[in-house]
GUTIMI-668037 format. One record per residue (C-alpha): residue number from 1; residue in one letter; x, y, z. Coordinates in nm, 3 decimals, padded with zeros to 5 digits. Example, Ala and Ser with C-alpha at 12.3 -4.5 7.8 and 13.67 -1.06 7.14 Angstrom:
<rs>
+------+------+---------+---------+---------+
: pake : minu :       x :       y :       z :
+------+------+---------+---------+---------+
:    1 :    A :  01.230 : -00.450 :  00.780 :
:    2 :    S :  01.367 : -00.106 :  00.714 :
+------+------+---------+---------+---------+
</rs>
This chain:
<rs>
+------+------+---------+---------+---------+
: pake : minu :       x :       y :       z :
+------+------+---------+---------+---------+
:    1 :    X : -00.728 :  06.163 :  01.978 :
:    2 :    X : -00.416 :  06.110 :  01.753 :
:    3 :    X : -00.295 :  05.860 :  01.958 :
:    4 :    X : -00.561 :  05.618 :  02.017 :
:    5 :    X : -00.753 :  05.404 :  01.750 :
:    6 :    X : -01.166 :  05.366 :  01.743 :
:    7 :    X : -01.279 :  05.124 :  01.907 :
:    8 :    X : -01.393 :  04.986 :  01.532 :
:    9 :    X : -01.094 :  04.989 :  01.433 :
:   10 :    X : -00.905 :  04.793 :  01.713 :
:   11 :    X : -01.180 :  04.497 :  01.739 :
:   12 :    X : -01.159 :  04.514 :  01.337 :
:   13 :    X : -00.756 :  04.447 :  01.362 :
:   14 :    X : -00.782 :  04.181 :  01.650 :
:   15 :    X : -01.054 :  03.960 :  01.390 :
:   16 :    X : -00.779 :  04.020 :  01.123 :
:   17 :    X : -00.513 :  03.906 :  01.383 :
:   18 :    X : -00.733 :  03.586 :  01.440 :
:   19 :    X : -00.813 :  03.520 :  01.077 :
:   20 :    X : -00.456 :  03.555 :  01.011 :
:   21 :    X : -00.352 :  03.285 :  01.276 :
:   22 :    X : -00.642 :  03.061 :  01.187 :
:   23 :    X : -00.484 :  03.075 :  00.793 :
:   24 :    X : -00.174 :  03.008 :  00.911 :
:   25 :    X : -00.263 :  02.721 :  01.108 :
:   26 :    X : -00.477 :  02.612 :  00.794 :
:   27 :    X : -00.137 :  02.652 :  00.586 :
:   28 :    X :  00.047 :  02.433 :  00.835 :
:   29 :    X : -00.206 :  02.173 :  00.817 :
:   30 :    X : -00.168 :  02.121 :  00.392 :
:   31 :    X :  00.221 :  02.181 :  00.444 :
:   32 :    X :  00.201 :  01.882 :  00.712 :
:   33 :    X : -00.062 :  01.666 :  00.448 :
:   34 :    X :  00.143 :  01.752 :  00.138 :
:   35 :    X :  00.452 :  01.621 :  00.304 :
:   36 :    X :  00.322 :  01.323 :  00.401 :
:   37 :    X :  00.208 :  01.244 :  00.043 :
:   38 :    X :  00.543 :  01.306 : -00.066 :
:   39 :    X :  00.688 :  01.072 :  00.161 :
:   40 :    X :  00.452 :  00.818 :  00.021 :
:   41 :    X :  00.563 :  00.912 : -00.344 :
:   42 :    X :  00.899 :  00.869 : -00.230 :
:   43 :    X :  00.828 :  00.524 : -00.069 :
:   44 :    X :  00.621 :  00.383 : -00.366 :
:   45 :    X :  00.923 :  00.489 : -00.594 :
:   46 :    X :  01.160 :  00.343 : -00.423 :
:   47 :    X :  00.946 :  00.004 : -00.403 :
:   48 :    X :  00.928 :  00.067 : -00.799 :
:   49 :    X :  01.257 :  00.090 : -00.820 :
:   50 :    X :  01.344 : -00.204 : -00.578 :
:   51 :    X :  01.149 : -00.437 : -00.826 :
:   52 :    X :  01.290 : -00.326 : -01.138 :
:   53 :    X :  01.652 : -00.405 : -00.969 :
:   54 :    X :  01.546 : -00.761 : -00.901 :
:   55 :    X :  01.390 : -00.808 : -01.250 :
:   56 :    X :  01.738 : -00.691 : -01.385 :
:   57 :    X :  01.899 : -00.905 : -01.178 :
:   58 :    X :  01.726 : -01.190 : -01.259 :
:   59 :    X :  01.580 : -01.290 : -00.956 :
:   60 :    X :  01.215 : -01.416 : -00.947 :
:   61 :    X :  00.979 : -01.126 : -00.763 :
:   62 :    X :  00.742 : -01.418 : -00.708 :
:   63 :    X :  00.546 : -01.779 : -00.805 :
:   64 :    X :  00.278 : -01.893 : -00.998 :
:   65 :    X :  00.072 : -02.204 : -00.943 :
:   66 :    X : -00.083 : -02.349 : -01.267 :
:   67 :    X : -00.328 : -02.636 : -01.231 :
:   68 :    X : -00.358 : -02.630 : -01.609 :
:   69 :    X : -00.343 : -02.982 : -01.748 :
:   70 :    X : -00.414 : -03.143 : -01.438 :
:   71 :    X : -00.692 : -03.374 : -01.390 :
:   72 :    X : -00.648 : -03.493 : -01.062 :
:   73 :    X : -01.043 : -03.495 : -00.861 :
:   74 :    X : -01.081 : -03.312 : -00.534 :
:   75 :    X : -01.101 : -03.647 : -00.352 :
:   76 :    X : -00.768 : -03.784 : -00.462 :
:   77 :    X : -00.600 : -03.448 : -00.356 :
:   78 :    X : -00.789 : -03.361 :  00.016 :
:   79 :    X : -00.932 : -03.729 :  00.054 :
:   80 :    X : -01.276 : -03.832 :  00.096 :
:   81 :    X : -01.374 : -03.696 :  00.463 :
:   82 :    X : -01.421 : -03.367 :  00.597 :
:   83 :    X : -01.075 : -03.212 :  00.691 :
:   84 :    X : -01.072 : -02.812 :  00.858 :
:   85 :    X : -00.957 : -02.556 :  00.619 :
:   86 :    X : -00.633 : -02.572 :  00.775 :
:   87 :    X : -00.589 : -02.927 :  00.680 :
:   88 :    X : -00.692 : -02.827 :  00.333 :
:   89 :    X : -00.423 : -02.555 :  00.271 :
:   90 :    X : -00.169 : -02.814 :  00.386 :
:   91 :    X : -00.232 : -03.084 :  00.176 :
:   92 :    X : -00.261 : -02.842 : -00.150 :
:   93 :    X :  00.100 : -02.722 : -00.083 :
:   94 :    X :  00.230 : -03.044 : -00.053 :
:   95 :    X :  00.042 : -03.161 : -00.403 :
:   96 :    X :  00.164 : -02.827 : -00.549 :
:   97 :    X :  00.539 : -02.959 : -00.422 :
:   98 :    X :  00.477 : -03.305 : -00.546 :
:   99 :    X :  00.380 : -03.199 : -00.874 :
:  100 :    X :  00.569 : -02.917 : -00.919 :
:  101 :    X :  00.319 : -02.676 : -00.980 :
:  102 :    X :  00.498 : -02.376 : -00.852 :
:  103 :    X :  00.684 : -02.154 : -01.105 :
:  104 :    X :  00.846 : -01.834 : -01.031 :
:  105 :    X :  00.770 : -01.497 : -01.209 :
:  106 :    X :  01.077 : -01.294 : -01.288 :
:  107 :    X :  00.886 : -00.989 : -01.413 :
:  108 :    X :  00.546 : -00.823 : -01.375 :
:  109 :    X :  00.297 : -00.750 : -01.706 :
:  110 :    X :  00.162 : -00.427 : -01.696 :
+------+------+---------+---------+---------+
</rs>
C-alpha cells in the first residue's frame, strides 16, 4: 500500500484542487474589477487635467446666465398664449442673446 493514497485522502486533495481553482477564479474576478477602477482613475485624471489646461489657457470651460437685475414679466418674454415647452426654450435663448445674458466661466470654484 505504499503506492496508493486512502481514499480520504484523494477526495480530500480533489476539494482542495477545487477550492484552489474557485480562489483563483475569485482572484481573477477583483484583478479584472480593480483594473477597471483604475482605468476610471486614469480617465477622471486626465479629464482633471484637461480642465486645468483650458483654465491656464484662458479659455472659458463654460457660461453662465444671470437674470439678476432684470425685470422683464413672463408675458413680455414667452407672450401671452400657451406656447409647447419647445417654443419656450426657444424664445428664452433668443432673450438671453438679445440681452446678453450669457457670460462665460473661465474657472470652476471648488
Amino acid at each position: 500500500m505504499a503506492g496508493k493514497k486512502p481514499i480520504r485522502l484523494v477526495r480530500a486533495g480533489q476539494k482542495a484542487q477545487k477550492a484552489w481553482r474557485n480562489f483563483d477564479r475569485a482572484e481573477k474576478m477583483s484583478i479584472k474589477a480593480q483594473q477597471k477602477m483604475e482605468l476610471a482613475r486614469r480617465k477622471a485624471w486626465e479629464v482633471e487635467r484637461e480642465k486645468k489646461e483650458i483654465e491656464a489657457e484662458g479659455k472659458p470651460i463654460g457660461n453662465n446666465v444671470n437674470f439678476k437685475g432684470n425685470h422683464d414679466t413672463l408675458e413680455s418674454v414667452f407672450g401671452p398664449n400657451e406656447i409647447s415647452s419647445g417654443d419656450m426654450l426657444t424664445k428664452l435663448w433668443e432673450y438671453v442673446k438679445q440681452n446678453k445674458l450669457l457670460k462665460p466661466v473661465y474657472s470652476r470654484k471648488k
